[in-house]
N, C-alpha and C positions, 0 to 999 in steps of 0.2 A: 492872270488877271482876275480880279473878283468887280463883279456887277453887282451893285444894291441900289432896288429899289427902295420909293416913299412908299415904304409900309409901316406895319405895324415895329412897333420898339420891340418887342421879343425878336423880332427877324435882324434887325439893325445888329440885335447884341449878341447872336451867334454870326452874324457875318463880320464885326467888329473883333469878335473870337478868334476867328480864322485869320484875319488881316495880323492882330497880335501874335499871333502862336506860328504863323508859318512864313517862312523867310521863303521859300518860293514864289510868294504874290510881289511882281514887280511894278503892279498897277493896279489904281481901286477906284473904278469910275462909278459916282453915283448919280444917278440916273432918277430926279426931281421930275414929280407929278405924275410917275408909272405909281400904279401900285402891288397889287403883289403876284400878277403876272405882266413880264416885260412883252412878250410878245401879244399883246388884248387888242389893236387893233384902232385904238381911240389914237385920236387927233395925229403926230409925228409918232407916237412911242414907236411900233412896230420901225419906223426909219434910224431914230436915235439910236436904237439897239443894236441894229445891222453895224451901221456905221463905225460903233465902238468895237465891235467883234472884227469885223474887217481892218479896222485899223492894225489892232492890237496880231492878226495874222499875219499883215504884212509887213510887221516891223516899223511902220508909221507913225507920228505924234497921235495920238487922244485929241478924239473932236470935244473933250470936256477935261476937266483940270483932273491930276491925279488926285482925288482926296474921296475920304478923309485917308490920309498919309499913318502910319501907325502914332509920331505923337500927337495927330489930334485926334485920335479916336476918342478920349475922357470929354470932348467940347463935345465932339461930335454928338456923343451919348445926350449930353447935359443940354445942348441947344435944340433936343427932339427932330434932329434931321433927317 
């Protein structure tokens, strides 16, 4: 599983790198309005996070959509998410 946070576009585009390049990520939860520590403590992030890792341990659906998916990484890039 790969977690990206809303941070900065240099971080998107090595984590977008990873998603591309490795057939092992069978899931890419991105994780809106963290920034570029997911466990910091502000509003739900510290719960959203558990909840994703926890899913994703116990073989459960995603409490958020898979994406960006590898073919929408190019959007993904382009719509600064």
């Amino acid at each position: 599983m790969l977690m990206i946070a809303e941070c900065s576009s240099q971080v998107r585009q090595w984590a977008t790198a990873s998603l591309a390049n490795d057939p092992a990520i069978q899931r890419t939860q991105y994780m809106p309005g963290v920034g570029h520590r997911m466990w910091n403590g502000l509003d739900d992030n510290n719960g959203r996070a558990a909840a994703v890792i926890i899913a994703f341990l116990q073989g459960k659906p995603a409490p958020l959509p898979n994406y960006p998916t590898r073919d929408e990484i190019p959007t993904f890039l382009r719509d600064h998410k």
